[in-house]
N, C-alpha and C positions, 0 to 999 in steps of 0.2 A: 521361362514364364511361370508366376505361380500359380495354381492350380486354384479355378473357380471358387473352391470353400473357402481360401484363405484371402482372396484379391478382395473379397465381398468392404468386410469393413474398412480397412485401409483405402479402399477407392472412395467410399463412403464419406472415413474424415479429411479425406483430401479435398472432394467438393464440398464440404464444410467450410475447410478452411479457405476457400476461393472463394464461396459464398458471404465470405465473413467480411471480407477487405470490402466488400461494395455495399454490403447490409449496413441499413439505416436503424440496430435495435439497440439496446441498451449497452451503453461501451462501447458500440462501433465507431465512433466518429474517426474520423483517420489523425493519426498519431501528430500531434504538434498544433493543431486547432487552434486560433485563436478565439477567446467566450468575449460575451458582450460583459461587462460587468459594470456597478453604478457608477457614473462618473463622479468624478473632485468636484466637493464644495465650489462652487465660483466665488469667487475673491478670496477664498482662504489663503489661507499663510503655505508658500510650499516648504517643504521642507527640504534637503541640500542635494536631491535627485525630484526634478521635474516627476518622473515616474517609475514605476518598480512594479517589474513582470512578473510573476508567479503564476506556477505549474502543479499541478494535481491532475487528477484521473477523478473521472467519476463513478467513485465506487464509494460505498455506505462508509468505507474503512478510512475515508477522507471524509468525513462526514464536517470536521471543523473548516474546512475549505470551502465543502460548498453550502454551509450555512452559513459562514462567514462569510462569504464573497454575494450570498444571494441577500442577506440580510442587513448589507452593507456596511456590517459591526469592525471590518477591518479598514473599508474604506474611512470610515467618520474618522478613525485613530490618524490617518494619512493626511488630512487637510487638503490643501491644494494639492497632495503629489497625489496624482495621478493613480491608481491599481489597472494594472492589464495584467488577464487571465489568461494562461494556454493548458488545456488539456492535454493529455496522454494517455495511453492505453501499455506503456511498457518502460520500466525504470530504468533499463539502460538508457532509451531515447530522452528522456527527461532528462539524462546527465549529460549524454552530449548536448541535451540543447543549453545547460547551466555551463558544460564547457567549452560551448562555442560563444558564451555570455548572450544569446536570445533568450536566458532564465537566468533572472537573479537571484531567487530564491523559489524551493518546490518544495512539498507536502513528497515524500517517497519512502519506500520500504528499505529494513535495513542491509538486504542484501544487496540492494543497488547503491546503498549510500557505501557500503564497504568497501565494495566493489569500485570505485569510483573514487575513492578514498586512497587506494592500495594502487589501483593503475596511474596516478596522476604522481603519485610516491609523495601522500599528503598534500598535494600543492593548490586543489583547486575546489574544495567544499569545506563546510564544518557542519556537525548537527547541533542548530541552536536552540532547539525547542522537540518537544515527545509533541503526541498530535491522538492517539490511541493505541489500545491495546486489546487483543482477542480479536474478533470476529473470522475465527477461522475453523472449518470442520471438515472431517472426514465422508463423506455421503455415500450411500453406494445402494445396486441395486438388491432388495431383500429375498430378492426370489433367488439373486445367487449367492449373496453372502450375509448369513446370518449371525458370525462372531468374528472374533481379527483373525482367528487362522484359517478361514475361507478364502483370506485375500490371497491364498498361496497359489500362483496361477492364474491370476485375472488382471485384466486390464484398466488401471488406476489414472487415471488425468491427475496432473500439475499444470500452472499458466505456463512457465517456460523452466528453460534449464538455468541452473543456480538459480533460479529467483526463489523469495522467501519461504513460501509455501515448498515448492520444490525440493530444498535443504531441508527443511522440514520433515519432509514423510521419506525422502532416502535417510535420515539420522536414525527418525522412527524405527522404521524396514531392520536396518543395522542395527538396530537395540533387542531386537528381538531374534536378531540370527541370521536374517534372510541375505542372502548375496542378492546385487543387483549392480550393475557396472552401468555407473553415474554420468558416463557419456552418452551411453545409448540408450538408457532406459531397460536394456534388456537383464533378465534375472529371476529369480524367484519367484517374484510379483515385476510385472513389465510396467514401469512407468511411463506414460502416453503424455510429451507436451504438448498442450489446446490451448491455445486463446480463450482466454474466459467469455468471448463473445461466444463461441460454436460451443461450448461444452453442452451447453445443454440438447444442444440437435447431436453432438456424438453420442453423449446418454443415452436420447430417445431414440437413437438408431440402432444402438447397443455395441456401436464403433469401440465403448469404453463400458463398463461395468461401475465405477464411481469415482469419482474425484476428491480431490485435498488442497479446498480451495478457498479465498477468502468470500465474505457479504458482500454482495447479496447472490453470488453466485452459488455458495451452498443452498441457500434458500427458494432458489429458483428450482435447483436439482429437487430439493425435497418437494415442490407442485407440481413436478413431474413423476412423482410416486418413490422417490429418492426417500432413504431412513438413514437420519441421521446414526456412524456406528462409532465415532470418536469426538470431542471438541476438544481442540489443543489445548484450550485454557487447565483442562486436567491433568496435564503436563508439566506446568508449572507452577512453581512455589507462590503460592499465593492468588494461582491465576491469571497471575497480572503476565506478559509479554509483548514487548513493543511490536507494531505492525505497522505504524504511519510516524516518521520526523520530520521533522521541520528540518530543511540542508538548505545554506547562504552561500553563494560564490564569496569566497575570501577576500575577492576582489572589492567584492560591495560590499561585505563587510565594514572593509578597511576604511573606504572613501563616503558609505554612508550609515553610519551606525545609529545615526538618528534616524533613519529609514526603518533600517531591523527594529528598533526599540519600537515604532511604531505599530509596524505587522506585530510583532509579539504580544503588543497593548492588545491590539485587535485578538490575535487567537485565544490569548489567553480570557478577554471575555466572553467572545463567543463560547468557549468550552463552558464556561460560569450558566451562559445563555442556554446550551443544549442541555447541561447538568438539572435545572433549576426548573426546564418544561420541556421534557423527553419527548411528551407526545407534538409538540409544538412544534421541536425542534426536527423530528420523523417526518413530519406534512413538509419541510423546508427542504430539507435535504431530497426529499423522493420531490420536489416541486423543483428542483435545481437539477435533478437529470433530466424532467422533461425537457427544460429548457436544453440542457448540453446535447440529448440523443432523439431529442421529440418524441420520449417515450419513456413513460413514469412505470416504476414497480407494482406490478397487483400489489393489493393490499394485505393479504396472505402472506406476499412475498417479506416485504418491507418488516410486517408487522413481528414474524418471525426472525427475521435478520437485526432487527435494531436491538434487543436485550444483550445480545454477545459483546456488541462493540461498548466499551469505555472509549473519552473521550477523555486526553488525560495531558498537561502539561509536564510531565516527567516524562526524560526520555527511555527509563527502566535500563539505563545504562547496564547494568548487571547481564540482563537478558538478551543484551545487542552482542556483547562479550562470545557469551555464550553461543549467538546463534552465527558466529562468525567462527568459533570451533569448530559447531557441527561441518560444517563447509571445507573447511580444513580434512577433516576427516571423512568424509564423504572423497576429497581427492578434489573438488573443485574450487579449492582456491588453496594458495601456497599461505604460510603462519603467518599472518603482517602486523607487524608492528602498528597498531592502534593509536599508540598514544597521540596524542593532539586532536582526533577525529572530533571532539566535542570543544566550544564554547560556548559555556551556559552560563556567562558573565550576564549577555545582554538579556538575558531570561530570567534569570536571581535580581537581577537590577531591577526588573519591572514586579518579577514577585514582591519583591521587599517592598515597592513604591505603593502598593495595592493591601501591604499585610502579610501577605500569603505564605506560606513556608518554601526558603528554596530547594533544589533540588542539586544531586550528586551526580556525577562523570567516572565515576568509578575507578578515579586512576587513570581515566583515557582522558584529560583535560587538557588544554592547552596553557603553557608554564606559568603564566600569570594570572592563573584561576587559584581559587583557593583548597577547591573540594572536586 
């Protein structure tokens, strides 16, 4: 049995995380939720699928999801067909639910799209659309760690193992020397998986020391006296790195590509729509979890979290590349072969139809793409 000083926080985030599966706060709704979202025109024209499910998480980092589904900008593009909404709280669940076909299209990170991509051996997704980039940061507490080599020794939360964030700060960890064995978290610096729902009660218990985690979950750490001590955007060329895409079951694809063209109309204006009145588009978005979790962002929280996140139709194919190396190298996930994981025909289709410049797949396209 282990000894009193050490049972403390581990017993700690374990009723956390028991507390978290039945908690009503922000992100907790349980995994696969169906949302109310606005219904179809009546009498409208349907298009060649009565209806078309889509899946997102409500997090800020979905933000084109849930202003476009709250603002009905995806549905008007749909006509009569139908839009139903299912939430998630974790992107593996989201791909079995696109691989059992109860999702035909979802909003998810790219390490669950790769992932999901590599175990089906290409057969059951494509990323047809980027959706954002950034809204991701390092937070921790300042009373124990005041520069990065503090973190030598302390306990760092990630949402789960291989997910985005995750690959992320063990690539990090690795770039600067530190051992830490990727299954367990243990090492140098101990990586702690938490549900983004508990992290901030592990924080304020001190279960964890600080997290690497995406909006509004760093933002929340930081109202809990959390300092900001990295933002990933500084990481990458330009800033820019994919965090939310748009993935189609192939299937629907195939049988309805007047559908995708459709959602695509819709996201790609909605992005137009949050680009064009940020502040507008903030009040929607934090008005669209209340709805999902019956529980809106302080305003603190929100208003601190919404500058990180772009809102971007590019899928930053380059950065998807790359963040499927780190993974690789990290030891959790074997080198897969990429190619095809992108068509950005029906994406370039609608950019062109609209003006817009399209967008590149980096070599990871599917054969009868051009770029």
């Amino acid at each position: 049995m282990s000894p009193p000083h050490r049972r403390g926080p581990v017993a700690a985030l374990a009723l956390l995380l028991a507390a978290a599966l039945s908690s009503c706060g922000y992100g907790s709704r349980a995994v696969g939720v169906p949302d109310a979202a606005p219904a179809a025109a009546e009498g409208a024209r349907k298009l060649s699928a009565s209806e078309v499910r889509v899946g997102y998480f409500p997090n800020l980092t979905h933000a084109t999801a849930l202003v476009g589904v709250r603002e009905g900008l995806i549905q008007r593009e749909l006509g009569g067909t139908a839009l139903k909404t299912t939430t998630f709280n974790a992107g593996p669940a989201e791909i079995e639910a696109l691989n059992a076909g109860s999702v035909d299209i979802g909003f998810i990170g790219p390490s669950p799209a790769v992932n999901g991509y590599v175990k089906s051996k290409g057969s059951n997704l494509r990323i047809v659309s980027g959706s954002a980039s950034g809204g991701v940061k390092l937070v921790v507490n300042p009373d124990k760690i005041k520069t990065l080599d503090d973190l030598k020794g302390k306990k760092i939360a990630t949402p789960q193992l291989g997910n985005t964030q995750d690959v992320a700060f063990l690539h990090w960890l690795a770039a600067r020397g530190w051992k830490v064995d990727a299954a367990s978290g243990r090492g140098d610096v101990s990586v702690v998986r938490t549900n983004n729902t508990v992290t901030p009660d592990a924080y304020r218990s001190g279960a964890v020391d600080g997290a690497w985690v995406p909006e509004p979950t760093a933002s929340k750490l930081v109202a809990e006296g959390a300092a900001v001590l990295l933002d990933e955007r500084d990481l990458w060329p330009g800033g820019r790195f994919v965090i939310t895409n748009v993935v189609v079951s192939q299937k629907f694809l195939k049988e309805h590509r007047d559908v995708v063209l459709a959602v695509l109309r819709g996201t790609v204006k909605t992005n137009e729509w949050i680009n064009a009145d940020p502040d507008r588009a903030k009040a929607s978005a934090n008005a669209a979890l209340k709805t999902l979790s019956g529980k809106e962002l302080e305003p603190e929280v929100v208003d601190a979290a919404w500058p990180g996140i772009l809102v971007t139709d590019d899928p930053l194919a380059t950065t998807l590349k790359a963040q499927s190396d780190h993974a690789v190298a990290a030891g959790l996930l074997e080198r897969p072969d990429l190619t095809g994981i992108y068509d950005l025909g029906p994406l370039n289709e609608v950019l062109g139809s609209l003006n817009r410049p399209t967008v590149d797949h980096a070599g990871l396209g599917t054969a009868d793409q051009g770029r």
